[in-house]
BALOBA-1460 file (C-alpha; in Angstrom, 3 decimals):
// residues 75
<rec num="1" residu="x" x="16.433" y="6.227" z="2.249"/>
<rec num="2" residu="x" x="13.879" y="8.437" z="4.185"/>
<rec num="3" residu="x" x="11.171" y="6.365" z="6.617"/>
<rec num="4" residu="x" x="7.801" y="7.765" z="5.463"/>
<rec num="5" residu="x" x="5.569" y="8.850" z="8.240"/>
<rec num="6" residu="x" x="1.914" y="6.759" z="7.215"/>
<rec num="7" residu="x" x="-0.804" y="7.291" z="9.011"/>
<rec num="8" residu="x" x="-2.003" y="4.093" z="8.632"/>
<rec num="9" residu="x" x="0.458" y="0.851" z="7.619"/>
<rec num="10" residu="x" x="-0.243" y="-2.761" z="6.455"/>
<rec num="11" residu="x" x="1.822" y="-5.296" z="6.078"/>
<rec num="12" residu="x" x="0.563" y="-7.773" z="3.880"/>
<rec num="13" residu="x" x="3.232" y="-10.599" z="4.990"/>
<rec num="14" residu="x" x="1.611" y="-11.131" z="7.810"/>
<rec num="15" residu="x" x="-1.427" y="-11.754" z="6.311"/>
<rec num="16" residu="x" x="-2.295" y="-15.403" z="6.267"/>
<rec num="17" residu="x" x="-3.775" y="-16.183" z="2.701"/>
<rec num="18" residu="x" x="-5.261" y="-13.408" z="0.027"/>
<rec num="19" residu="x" x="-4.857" y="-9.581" z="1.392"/>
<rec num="20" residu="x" x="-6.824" y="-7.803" z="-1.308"/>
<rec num="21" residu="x" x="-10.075" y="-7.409" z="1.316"/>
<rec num="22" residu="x" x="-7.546" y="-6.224" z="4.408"/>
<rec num="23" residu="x" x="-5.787" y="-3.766" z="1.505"/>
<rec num="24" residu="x" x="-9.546" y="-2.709" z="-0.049"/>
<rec num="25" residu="x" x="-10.313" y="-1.781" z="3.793"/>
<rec num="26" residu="x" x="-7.472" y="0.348" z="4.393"/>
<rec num="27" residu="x" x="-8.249" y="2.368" z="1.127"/>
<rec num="28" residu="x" x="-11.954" y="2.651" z="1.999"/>
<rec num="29" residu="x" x="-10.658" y="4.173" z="5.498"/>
<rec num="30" residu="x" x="-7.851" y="6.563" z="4.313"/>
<rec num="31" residu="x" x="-8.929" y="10.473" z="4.520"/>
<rec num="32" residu="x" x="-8.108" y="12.730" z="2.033"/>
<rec num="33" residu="x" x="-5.231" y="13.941" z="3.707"/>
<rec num="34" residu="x" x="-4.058" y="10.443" z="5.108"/>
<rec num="35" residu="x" x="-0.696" y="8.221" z="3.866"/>
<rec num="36" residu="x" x="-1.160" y="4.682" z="3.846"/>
<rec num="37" residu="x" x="1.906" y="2.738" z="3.554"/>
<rec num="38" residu="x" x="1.429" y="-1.098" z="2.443"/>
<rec num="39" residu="x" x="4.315" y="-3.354" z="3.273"/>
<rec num="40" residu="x" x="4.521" y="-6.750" z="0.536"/>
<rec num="41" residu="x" x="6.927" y="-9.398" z="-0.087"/>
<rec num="42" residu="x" x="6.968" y="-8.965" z="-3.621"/>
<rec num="43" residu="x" x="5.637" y="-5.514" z="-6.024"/>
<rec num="44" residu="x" x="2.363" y="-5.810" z="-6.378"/>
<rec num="45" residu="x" x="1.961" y="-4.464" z="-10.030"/>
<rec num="46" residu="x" x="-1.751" y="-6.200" z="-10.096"/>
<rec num="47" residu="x" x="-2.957" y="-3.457" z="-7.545"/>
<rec num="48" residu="x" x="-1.755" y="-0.358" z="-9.496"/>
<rec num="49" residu="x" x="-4.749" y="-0.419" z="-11.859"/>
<rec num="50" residu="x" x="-7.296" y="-1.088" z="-8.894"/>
<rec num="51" residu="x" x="-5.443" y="1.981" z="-7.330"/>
<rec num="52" residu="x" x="-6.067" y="4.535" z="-10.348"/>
<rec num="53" residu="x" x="-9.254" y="3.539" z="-11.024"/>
<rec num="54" residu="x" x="-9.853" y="4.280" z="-7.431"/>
<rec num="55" residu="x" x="-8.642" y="7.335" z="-7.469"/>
<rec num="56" residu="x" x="-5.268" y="6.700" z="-5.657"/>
<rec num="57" residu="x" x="-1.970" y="7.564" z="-6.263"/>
<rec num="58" residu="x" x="1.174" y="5.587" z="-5.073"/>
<rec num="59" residu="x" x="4.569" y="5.642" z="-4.903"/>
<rec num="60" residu="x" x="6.674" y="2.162" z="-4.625"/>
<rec num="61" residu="x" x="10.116" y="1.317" z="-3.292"/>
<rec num="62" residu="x" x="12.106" y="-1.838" z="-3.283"/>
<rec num="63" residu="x" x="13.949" y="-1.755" z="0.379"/>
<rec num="64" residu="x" x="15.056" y="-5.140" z="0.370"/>
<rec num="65" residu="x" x="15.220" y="-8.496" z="-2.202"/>
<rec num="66" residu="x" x="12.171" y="-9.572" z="-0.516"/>
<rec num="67" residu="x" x="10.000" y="-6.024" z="1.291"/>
<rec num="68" residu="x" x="8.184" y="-3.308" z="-1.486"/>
<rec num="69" residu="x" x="6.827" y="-0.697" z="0.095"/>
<rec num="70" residu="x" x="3.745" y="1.090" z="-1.696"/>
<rec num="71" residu="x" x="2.826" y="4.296" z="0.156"/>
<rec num="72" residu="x" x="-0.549" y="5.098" z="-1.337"/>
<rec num="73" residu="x" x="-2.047" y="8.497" z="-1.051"/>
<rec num="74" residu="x" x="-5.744" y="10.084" z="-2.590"/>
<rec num="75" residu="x" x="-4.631" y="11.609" z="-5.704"/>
C-alpha cells in the first residue's frame, strides 16, 4: 500500500467527542492544490454527501479492522 503524502492530516480518533467542526475546518483551509488526509476509526459514509456537495472529492481505504483513511482532495 503506498503512504499518501497530505498536506494537511487529521485524525479524528483523537478527537474527544463529535469531529465534524475540526473536519469542516480542515476543508474550509485546504487550497486548491492541497491533499487532506482524514484518519477515522470506522468509514465515515455520512461525510461523503457533505463532501460532494462541497465540492470535494475523496478517495477511502481500509488499512486496518479499526483505521479508514479518507484522503480528500478539491474536485
Amino acid at each position: 500500500m503506498a503512504t499518501v503524502q497530505a498536506d494537511r492530516t487529521l485524525d479524528a480518533r483523537e478527537i474527544d467527542g463529535e469531529p465534524f467542526s475540526d473536519i469542516t475546518a480542515e476543508l474550509d483551509a485546504l487550497d486548491t492544490d492541497e491533499t487532506f488526509l482524514l484518519i477515522n476509526s470506522f468509514e465515515p459514509e455520512p461525510l461523503y454527501g457533505v463532501l460532494s456537495k462541497r465540492g470535494f472529492a475523496h478517495e477511502t481505504t481500509q488499512v486496518a479492522d479499526d483505521e479508514w483513511h479518507v484522503t480528500i482532495t478539491r474536485a
